[in-house]
N, C-alpha and C positions, 0 to 999 in steps of 0.2 A: 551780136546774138550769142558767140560761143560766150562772149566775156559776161554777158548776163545769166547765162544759165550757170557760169562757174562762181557769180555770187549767191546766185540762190542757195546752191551746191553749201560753201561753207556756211553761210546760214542755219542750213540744217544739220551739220553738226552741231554749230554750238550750240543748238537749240539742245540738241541729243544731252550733248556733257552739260548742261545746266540741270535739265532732268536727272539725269544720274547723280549731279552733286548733290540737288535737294534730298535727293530720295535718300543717299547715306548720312547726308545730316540729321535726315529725320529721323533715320535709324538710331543714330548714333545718340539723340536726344532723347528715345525710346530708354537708349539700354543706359543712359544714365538718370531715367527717373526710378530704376530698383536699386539701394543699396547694393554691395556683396558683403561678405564675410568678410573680418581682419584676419589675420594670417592667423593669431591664438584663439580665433575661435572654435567650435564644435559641429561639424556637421554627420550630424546622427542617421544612419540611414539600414533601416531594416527592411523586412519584408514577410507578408503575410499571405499564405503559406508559403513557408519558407524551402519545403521539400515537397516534390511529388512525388510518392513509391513508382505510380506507373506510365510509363512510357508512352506519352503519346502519339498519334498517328502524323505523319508528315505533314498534314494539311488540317488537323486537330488539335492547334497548341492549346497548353495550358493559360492558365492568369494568376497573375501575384500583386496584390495591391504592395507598392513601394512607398513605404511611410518618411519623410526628409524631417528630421526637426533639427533648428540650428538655433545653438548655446551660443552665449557670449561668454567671455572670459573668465565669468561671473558664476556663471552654469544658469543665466536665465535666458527662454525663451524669446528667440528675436522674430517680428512681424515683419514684413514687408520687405523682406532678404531676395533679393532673384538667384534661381539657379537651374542648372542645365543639369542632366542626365545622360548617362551613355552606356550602351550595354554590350558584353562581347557574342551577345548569342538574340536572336528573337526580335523584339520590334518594341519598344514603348512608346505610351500614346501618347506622349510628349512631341515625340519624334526627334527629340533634343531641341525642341525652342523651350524658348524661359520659363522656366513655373516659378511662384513667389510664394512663399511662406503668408499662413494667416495671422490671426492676433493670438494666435498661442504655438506662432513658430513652425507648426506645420505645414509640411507640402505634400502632397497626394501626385504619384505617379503610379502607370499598371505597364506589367510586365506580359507579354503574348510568347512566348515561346516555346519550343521541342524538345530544348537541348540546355544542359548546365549551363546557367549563363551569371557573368556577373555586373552588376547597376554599380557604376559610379556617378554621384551627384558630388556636383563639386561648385562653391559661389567667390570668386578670387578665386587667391592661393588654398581656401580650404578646400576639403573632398572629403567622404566619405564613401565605403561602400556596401555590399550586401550579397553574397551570392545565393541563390534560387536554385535548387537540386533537381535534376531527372533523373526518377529511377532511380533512386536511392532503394537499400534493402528495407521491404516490408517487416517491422518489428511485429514478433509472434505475441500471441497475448497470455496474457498469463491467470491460470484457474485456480480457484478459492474456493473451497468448501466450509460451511459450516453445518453444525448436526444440535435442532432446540430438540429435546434438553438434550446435555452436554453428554459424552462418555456411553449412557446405556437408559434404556427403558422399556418398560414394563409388557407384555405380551397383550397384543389387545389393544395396547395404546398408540395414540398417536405419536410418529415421526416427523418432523419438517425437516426436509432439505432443501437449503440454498446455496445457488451459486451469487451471489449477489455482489460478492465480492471482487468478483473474479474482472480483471481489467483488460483495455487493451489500448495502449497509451497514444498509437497513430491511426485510432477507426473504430469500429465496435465491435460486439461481437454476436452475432447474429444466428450463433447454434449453440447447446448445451447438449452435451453427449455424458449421458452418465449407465454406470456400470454398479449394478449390486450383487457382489458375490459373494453365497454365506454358506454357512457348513450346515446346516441345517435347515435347508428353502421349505415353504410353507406351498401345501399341496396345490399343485396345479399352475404355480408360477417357476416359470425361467427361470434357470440358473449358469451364468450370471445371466439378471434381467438389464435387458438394456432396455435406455429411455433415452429420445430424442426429442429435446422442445427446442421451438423457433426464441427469434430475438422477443424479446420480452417479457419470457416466461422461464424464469431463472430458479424458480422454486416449485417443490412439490412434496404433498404429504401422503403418509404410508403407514399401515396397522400391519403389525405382522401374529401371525399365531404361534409359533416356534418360537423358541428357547433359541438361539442363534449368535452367531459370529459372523458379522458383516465385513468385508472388504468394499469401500465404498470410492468411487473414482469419479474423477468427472475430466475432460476433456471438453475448449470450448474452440470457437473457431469465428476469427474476425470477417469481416469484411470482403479482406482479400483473399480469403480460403487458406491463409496460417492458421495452423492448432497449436495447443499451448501444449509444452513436449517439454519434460514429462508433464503427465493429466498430477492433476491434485485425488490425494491418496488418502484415505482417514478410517482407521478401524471401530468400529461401532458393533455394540451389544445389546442382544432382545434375550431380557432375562425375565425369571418367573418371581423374582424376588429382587427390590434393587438393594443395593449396598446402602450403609449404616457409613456414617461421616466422624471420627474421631475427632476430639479434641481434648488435649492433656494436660490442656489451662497454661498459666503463664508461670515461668521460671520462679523455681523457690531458692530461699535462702537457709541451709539447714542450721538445728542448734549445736553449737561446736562445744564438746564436754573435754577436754585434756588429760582428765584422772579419773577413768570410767574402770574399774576394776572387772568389770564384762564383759571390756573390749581384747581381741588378742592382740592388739597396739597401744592398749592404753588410752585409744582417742573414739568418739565417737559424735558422730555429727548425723542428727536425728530432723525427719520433716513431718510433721503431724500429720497435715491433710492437702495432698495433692487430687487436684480436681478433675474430671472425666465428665462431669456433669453439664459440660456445654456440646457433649455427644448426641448426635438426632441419627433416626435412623426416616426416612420418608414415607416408608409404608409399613411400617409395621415396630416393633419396641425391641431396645437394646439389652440381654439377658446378663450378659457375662462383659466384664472389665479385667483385662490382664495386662498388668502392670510387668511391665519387664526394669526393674533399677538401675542396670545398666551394672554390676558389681557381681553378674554370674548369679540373683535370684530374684524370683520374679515369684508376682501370688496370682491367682483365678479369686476374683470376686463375683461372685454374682447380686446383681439387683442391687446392689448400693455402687454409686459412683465415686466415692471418694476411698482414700488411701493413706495410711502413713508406712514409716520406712526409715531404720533407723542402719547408719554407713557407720566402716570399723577401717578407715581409710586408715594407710602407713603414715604420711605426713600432710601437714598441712600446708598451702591451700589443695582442696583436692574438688574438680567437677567430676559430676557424673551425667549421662544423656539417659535418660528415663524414656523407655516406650509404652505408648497404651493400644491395644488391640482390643477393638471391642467384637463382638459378635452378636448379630440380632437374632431372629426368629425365624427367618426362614421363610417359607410359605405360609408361616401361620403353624404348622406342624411340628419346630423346631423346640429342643428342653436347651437348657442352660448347657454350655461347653466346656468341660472339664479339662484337668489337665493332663490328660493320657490320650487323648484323641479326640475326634469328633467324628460323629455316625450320620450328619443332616445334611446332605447335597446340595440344597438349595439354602445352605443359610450363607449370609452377607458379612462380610470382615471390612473395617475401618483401622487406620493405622494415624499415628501422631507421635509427634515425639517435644517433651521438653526436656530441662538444662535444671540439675539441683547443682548447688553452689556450696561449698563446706569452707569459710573463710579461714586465713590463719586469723588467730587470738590476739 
């Protein structure tokens, strides 16, 4: 009787280790139907998103999709690679069994954790890794102003401000805070006026009735309640009259005389007609052109755009820088600008300058 139940007895062992043999074989013929990696191969391993600014609750991890793609030696994608994962913080849903590469090399794993952690995947000898940020510093965003039309405009007229530009490279920004401070506020509004719009509404337009000097600001604010420090700053002018646009043509080449018996050098290098006449003014007409030559004399023209000017240089070669200042009209009220002063408050100045040339012989 003992002797029978002590055969049954090892029976069922070996029954056991037969089981267990199969089962690691079967494992074992598992993990040699996925390739791995040669030792020079590439196993690429990123992660998407790769930082979290903020810290989650103990029992509230974050997720990081873990992107695997494995090169061959070649730098081409390989399919059907197995590899493992492992991570020093949090939990992947791998768990660390095998994941295989598709037909373009990729493997997809996700990362669950609280805490900085970093994924290694590795197939053989190769690995790669990834690390996954908590609470990293929230980057501030940064504000952009822009002012249609540019510089200054007309009283009565329309203003557009946007912040449209304005960025915020880890989130968005979901408040625009802007500030109009001017010397001369139009009655019944704030000074500075403040305006706060929500996300989405980054612009806004404005008529002002004053003659004015704008200090204009904006301050915007992301996501995670960062302001952009310093706010964006842009001076802006509500005039009664807008400015007048020089232009003083393109570079002349003057005529070089050597034996000029009128010159007190002897030389003189003369430019017939320098041009002023691609000068605009946008609301109203340009009176006067004063040519400055740049050799200590300058002339007041009025109502004709062009000029000549003849130089009495010491030697040659000799440049000179030529300025044009034009003067418009003003409100409409304004007479031509002489060369002893001007008496019209509201008249508009444009300035340019070009380059006369007086070659040696």
């Amino acid at each position: 009787m003992r002797e029978e139940a002590k055969m049954r007895q090892n029976s069922m062992k070996w029954t056991l280790a037969t089981v267990a043999l199969v089962a690691l074989l079967a494992l074992a013929g598992c993990e040699k139907t996925d390739p791995v990696a040669q030792t020079d191969w590439v196993v690429d391993v990123t992660a998407s998103p790769s930082s979290h600014p903020v810290v989650p609750g103990p029992d509230q991890p974050v997720e990081s999709k873990i992107i695997v793609v494995v090169f061959d030696a070649a730098g081409i994608p390989q399919g059907g690679i197995g590899l493992r994962c492992s991570t020093t913080a949090g939990r992947l849903e791998s768990d660390g069994n095998r994941i295989r590469t598709d037909s373009t090399g990729t493997a997809l794993d996700r990362l669950f954790t609280t805490a900085t952690a970093t994924v290694r995947c590795s197939s053989g000898a190769a690995f790669g890794e990834t690390t996954v940020t908590i609470g990293d510093q929230n980057q501030a965003p940064a504000a952009v102003i822009s002012i249609t039309p540019r510089d200054q405009q007309k009283v009565n007229q329309t203003v557009a401000f946007s912040g449209a530009q304005s960025t915020d490279l880890d989130g968005r920004i979901v408040e625009y805070r802007w500030s109009l401070l001017s010397t001369n506020p139009d009655p019944g509004r704030d000074n500075p006026e403040q305006l706060v719009f929500p996300e989405g509404q980054d612009s806004f337009t404005r008529q002002f009735q004053n003659a004015q000097q704008l200090e204009v600001s904006l301050t915007v604010v992301d996501d995670l309640g960062a302001l952009s420090s310093p706010p964006a700053v842009e001076n802006y002018e509500i005039v009664t009259n807008l400015s007048p646009t020089a232009d003083a043509g393109p570079a002349q080449t003057g005529q070089v005389n050597t034996n000029n018996p009128g010159s007190p050098t002897g030389i003189s290098c003369t430019v017939n007609q320098v041009s002023g006449c691609g000068s605009t003014d946008p609301d109203g007409r340009i009176l006067t052109y004063r040519w400055n030559w740049g050799d200590g004399r300058e002339n007041f023209i009025n109502n004709v755009c062009t000029a000549g000017h003849t130089y009495f240089p010491s030697s040659l070669p000799a440049s000179f820088t030529v300025t044009l200042t034009v003067y418009d009209d003003g409100d409409g009220t304004c007479g031509p600008r002489g060369p002893t002063g001007d008496t019209c408050p509201t008249r508009g100045t444009g300035e340019d300058t070009t380059t006369v040339t007086c070659p040696a012989p």
